[in-house]
DOPAVEX-561961 format. One record per residue (C-alpha): residue number from 1; chain; z, y, x. Coordinates in pm, 1 decimal. Example, Ala and Ser with C-alpha at 12.3 -4.5 7.8 and 13.67 -1.06 7.14 Angstrom:
BEGIN
 resi chain       c3       c2       c1
    1     A    780.0   -450.0   1230.0
    2     A    714.0   -106.0   1367.0
***
This chain:
BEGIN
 resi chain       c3       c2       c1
    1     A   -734.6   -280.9  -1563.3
    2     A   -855.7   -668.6  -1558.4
    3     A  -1013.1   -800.1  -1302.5
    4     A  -1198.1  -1113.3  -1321.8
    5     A  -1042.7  -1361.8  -1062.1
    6     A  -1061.2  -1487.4   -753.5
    7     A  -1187.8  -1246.2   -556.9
    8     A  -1458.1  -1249.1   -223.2
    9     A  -1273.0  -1016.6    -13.3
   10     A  -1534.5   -779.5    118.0
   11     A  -1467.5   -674.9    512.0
   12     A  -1778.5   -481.0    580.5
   13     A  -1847.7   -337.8    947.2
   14     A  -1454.9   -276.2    996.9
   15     A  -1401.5   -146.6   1327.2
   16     A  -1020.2   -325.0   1358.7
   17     A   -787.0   -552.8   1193.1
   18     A   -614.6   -208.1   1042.8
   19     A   -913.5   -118.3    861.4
   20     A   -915.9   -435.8    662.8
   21     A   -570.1   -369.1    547.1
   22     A   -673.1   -354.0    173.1
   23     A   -809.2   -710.6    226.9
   24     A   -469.9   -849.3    427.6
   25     A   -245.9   -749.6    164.1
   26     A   -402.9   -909.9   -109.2
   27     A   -482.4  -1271.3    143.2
   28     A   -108.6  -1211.9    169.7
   29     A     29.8  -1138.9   -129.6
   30     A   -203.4  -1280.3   -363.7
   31     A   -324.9  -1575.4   -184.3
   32     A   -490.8  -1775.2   -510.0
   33     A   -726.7  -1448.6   -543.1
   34     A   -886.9  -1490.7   -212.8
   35     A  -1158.2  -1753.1   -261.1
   36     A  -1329.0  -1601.4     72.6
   37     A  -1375.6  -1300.1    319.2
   38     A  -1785.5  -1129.4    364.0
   39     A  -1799.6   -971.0    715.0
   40     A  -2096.6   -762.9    834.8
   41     A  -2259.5   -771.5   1158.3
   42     A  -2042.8   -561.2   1429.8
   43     A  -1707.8   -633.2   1182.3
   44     A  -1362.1   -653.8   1426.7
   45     A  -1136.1   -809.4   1124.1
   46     A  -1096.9  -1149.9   1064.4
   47     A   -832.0  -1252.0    756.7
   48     A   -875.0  -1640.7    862.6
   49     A  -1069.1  -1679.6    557.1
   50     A  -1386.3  -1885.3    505.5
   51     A  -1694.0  -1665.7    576.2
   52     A  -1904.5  -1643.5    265.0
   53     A  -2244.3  -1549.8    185.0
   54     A  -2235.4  -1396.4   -177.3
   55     A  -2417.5  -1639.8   -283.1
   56     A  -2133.9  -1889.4   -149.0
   57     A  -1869.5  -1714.2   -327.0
   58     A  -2043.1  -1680.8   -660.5
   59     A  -2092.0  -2058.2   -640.5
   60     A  -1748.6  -2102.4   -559.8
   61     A  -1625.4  -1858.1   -892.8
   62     A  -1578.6  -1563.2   -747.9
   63     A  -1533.2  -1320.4   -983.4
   64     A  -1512.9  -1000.1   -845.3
   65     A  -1585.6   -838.3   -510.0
   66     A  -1327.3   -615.2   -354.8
   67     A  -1400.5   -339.4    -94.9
   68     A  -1130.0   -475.1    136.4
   69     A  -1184.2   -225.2    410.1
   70     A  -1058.2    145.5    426.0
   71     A  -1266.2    420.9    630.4
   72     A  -1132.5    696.3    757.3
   73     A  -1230.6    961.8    459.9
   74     A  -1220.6    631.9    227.3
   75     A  -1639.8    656.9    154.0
   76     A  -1870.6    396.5     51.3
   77     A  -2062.6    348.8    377.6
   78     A  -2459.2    356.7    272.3
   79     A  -2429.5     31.8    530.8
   80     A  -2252.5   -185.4    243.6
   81     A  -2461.4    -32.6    -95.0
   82     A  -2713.1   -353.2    -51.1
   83     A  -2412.3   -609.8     -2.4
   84     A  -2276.4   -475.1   -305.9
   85     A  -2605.0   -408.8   -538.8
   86     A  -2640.4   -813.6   -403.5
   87     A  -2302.4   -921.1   -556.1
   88     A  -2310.1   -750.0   -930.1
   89     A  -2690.7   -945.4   -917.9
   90     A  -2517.2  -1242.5   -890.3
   91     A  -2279.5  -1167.3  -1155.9
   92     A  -1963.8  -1019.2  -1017.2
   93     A  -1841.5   -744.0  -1065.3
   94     A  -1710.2   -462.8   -773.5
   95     A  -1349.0   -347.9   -694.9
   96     A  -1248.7    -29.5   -508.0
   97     A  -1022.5    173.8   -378.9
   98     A  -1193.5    447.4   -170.7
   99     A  -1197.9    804.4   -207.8
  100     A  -1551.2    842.1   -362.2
  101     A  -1618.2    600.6   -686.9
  102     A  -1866.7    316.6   -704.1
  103     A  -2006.4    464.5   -997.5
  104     A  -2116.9    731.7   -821.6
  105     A  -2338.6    549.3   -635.7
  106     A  -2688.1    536.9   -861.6
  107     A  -2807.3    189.7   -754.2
  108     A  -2477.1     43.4   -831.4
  109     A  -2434.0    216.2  -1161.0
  110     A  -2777.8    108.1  -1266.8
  111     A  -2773.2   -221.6  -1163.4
  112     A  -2357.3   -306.6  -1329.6
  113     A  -2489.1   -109.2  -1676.1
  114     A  -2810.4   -342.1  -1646.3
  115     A  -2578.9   -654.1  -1629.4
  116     A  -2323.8   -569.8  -1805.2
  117     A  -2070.8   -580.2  -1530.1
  118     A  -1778.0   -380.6  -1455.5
  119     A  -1731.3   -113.4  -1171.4
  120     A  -1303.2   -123.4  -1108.8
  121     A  -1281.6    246.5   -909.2
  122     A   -858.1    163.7   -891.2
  123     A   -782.3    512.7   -695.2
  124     A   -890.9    707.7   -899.1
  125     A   -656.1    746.8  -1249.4
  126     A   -779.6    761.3  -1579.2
  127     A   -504.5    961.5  -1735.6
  128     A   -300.6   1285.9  -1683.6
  129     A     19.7   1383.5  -1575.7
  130     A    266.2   1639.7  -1607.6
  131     A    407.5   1862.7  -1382.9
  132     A    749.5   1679.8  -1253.8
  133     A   1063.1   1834.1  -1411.1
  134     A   1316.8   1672.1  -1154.3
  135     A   1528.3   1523.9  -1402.5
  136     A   1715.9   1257.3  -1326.3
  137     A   1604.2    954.3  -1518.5
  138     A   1824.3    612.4  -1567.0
  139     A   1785.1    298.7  -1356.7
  140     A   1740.0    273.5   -975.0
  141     A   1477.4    340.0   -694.5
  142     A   1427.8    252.2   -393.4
  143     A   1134.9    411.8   -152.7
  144     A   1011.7    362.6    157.4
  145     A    950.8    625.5    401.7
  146     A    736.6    579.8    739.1
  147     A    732.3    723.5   1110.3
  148     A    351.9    710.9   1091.9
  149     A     64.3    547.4    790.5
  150     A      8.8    182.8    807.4
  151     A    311.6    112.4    908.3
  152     A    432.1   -130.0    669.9
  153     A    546.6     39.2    360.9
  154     A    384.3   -138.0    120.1
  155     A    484.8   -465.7    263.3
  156     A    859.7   -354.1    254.9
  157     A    873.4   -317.5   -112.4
  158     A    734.3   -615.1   -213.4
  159     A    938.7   -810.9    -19.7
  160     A   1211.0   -648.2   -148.8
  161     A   1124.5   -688.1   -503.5
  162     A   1033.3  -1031.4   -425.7
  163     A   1396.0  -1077.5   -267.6
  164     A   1580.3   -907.9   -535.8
  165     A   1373.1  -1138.6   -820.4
  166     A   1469.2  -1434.9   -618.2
  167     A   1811.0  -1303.8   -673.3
  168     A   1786.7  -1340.1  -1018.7
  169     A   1791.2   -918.2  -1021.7
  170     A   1617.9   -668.8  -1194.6
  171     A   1355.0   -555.5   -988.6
  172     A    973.7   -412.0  -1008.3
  173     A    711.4   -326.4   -752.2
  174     A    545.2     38.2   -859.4
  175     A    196.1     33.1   -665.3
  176     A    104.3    402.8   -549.6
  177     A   -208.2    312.6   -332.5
  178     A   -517.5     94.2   -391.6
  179     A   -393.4   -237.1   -222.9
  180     A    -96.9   -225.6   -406.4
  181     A   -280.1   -179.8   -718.8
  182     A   -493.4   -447.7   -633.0
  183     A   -211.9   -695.0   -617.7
  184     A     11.3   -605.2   -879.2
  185     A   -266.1   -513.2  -1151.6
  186     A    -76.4   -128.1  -1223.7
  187     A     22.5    163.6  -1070.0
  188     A   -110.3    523.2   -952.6
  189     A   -322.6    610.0   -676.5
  190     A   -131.0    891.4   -594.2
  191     A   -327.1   1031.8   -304.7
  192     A   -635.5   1092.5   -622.7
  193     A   -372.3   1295.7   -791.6
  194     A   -380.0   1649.9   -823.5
  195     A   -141.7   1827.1   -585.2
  196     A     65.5   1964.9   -852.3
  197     A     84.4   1653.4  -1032.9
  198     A    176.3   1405.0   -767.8
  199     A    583.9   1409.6   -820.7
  200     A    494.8   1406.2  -1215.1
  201     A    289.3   1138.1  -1142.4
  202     A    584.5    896.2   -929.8
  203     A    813.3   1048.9  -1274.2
  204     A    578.9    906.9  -1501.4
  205     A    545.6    571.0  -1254.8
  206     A    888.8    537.6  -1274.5
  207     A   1043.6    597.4  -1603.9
  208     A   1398.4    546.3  -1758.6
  209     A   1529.7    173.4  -1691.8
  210     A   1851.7    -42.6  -1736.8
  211     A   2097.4     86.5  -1487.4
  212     A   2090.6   -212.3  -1327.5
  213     A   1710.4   -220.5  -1239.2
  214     A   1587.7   -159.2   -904.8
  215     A   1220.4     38.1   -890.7
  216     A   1076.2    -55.7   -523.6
  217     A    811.3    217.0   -477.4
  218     A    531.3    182.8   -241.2
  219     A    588.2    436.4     16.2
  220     A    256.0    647.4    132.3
  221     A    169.2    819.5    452.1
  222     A    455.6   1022.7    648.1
  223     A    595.6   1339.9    625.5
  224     A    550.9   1419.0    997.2
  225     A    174.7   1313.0    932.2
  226     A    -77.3   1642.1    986.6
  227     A   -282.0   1508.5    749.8
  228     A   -132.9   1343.1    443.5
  229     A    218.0   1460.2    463.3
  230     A    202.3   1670.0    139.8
  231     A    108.7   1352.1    -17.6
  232     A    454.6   1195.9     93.7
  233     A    645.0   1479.5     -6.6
  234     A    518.3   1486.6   -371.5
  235     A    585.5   1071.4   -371.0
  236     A    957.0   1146.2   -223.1
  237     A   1031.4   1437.1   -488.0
  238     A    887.9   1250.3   -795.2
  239     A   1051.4    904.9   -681.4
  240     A   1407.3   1024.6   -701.4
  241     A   1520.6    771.8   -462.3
  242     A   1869.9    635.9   -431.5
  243     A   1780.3    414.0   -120.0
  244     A   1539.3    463.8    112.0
  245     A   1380.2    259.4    401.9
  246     A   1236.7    377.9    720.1
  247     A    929.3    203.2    846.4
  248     A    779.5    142.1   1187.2
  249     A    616.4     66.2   1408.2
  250     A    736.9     77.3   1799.3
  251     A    413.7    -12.5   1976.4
  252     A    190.3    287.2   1853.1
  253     A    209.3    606.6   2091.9
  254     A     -1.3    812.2   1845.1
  255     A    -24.6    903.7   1509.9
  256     A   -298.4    650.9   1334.3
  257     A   -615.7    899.5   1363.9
  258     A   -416.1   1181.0   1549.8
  259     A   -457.1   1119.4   1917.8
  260     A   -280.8   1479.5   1992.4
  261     A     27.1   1417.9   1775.8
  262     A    288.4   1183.3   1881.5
  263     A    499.7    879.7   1732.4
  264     A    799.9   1054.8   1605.1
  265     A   1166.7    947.8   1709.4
  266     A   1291.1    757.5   1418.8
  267     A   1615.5    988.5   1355.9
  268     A   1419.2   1312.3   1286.5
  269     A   1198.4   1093.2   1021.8
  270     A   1537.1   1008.7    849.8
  271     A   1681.7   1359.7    856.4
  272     A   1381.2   1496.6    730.6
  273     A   1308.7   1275.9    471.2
  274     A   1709.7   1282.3    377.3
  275     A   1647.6   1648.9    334.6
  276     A   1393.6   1611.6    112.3
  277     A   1533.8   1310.0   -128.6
  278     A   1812.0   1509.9   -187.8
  279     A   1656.4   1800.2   -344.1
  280     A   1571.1   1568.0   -656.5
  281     A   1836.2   1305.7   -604.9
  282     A   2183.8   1467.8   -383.2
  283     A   2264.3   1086.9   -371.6
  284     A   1975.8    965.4   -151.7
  285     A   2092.3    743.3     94.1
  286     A   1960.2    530.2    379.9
  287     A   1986.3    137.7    304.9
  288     A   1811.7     12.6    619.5
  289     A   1522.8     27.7    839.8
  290     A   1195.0   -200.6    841.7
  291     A   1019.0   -291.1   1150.0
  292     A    654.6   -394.4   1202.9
  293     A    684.2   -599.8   1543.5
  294     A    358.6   -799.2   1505.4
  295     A    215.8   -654.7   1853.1
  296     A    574.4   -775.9   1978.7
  297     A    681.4  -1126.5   2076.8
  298     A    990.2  -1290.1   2007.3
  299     A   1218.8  -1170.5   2247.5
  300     A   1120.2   -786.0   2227.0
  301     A   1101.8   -788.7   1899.6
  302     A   1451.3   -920.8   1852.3
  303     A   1571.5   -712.3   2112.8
  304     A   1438.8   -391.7   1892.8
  305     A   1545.0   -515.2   1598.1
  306     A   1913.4   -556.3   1788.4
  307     A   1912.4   -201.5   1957.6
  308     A   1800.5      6.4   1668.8
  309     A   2047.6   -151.7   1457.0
  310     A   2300.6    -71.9   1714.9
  311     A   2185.2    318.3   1749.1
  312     A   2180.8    378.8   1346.1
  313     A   2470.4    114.1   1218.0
  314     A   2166.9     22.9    938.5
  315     A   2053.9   -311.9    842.2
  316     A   1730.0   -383.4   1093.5
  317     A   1479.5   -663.1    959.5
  318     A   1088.2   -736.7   1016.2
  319     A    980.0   -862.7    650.9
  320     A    748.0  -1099.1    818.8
  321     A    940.9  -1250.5   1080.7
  322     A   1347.5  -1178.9    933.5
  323     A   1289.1  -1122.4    581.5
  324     A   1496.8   -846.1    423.4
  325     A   1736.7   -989.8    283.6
  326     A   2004.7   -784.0    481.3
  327     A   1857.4   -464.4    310.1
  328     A   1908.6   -662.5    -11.9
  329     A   2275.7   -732.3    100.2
  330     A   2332.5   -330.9    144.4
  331     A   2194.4   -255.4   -182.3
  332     A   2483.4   -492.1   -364.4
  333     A   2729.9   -312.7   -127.0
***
């Protein structure tokens, strides 16, 4: 997958920051791709970007326009098809990572085979996997595992990889979701993967290293979600983790989407998901535990980060506002 560079970050009608994840991650982790953010009328996200026209962003060399908003179902709202149709007549081409494929939609198929453009559909994979085997493969990994979605997961492992590189270690990020995709260039969708084929597909991700290499997965949904928690399972089995990080986030009081289901307590998550690491890997351990405290200030924040560190005897950090560097520490250990 190439896509042509920098990139107007599209941020549609999103109804809250959240949505717009897609977009934040690559603003934040790939700054020099982000020549400007496209909101619609009614949109509730702002990145801090400069508002762009298309026009504006072709004229400033945008390259590609990326669907930086996710939907609950992940669909190509008929609201955006004109915005889009608008930027591949300009000359850029379209980036996605939703559930249903840009070139599914006729006007943009016509109008990117007219111009010779590309449509990037990044969820969805273009080759197939085997069944996973369970075998345990050389190297190391490291996953993270969350109370809840959108809770920081992907974030986590790239500032671990980006801490361990600093390091001077061995260390790669292994996108399993659009965004991540998106900002490293590789991976596997894995949520667009067969059922059967989802812990073949993390195998396959994730192959035979130097024994000194560290794998940082991106961690996906949560195993005490109702509705993607076979997706986590599959990612836990196939990853084969030797570490594992919890992530949260202690202002929600609901699942994201699932006002009837609670926030579980962080212990349960890490007996759980220590239960099911150690069918693949009996060595699966927990290394530390990653807070999101953006909806925090400074004193509770660092009075969470304190307490929970107290209750579980685990390095505590917030990659934003701590780094993770004390994660990093109980790795070497």
């Amino acid at each position: 997958m190439q896509l042509k560079t920098p990139y107007l970050l599209f941020l549609g009608d999103a109804p809250d920051a959240l949505a717009a994840k897609v977009a934040k991650g690559i603003r934040d982790w790939r700054p020099q791709f982000a020549v400007g953010q496209l909101r619609m009328d009614g949109c509730q996200a702002d990145l801090g970007l400069t508002d762009m026209t298309v026009a504006e962003a072709a004229a400033a060399g945008a390259g590609t326009l990326v669907v930086g908003v996710a939907n609950r179902g992940g669909i190509i709202s008929d609201s955006w098809v004109s915005v889009l149709d608008s930027a591949l007549e300009s000359g850029m081409e379209l980036a996605a990572g939703l559930h249903n494929r840009l070139a599914d939609v006729p006007a943009l198929a016509q109008k990117a085979a007219q111009k010779g453009l590309a449509l990037h559909d990044v969820r969805h994979p273009t080759q197939t996997f085997s069944v996973a085997n369970g075998k345990k493969r050389s190297g190391k990994r490291l996953l993270p595992v969350g109370t809840d979605c959108s809770c920081g997961k992907m974030y986590t492992a790239l500032a671990l990889e980006k801490a361990l590189l600093e390091r001077q270690r061995k260390a790669t990020f292994r996108a399993t979701g659009q965004t991540g995709i998106l900002i490293s260039g590789a991976g596997v969708s894995v949520d667009a993967v067969i059922a059967d084929f989802i812990a073949g597909a993390v195998e396959w991700l994730t192959p035979d290293n130097d024994d000194d290499h560290w794998d940082i997965i991106e961690g996906q949904g949560s195993l005490y979600h109702a509705s993607f928690a076979g997706v986590t399972a599959g990612l836990i089995h196939g990853a084969q983790p030797d570490a594992l990080v919890l992530c949260h986030e202690p202002t929600r009081t609901h699942m994201r989407g699932l006002p009837d289901y609670p926030v579980p307590d962080m212990e349960d998550v890490m007996k759980l998901s220590l239960q099911m690491a150690r069918l693949t890997n009996p060595k699966a351990r927990f290394a530390g535990i990653s807070v999101n405290t953006a909806n925090l200030d400074d004193d509770a924040a660092d009075e969470f980060l304190f307490e929970t560190g107290k209750r579980f005897g685990l390095p505590v950090v917030d990659p934003v506002r701590t780094g993770v560097d004390a994660i990093v520490d109980q790795l070497d250990a």
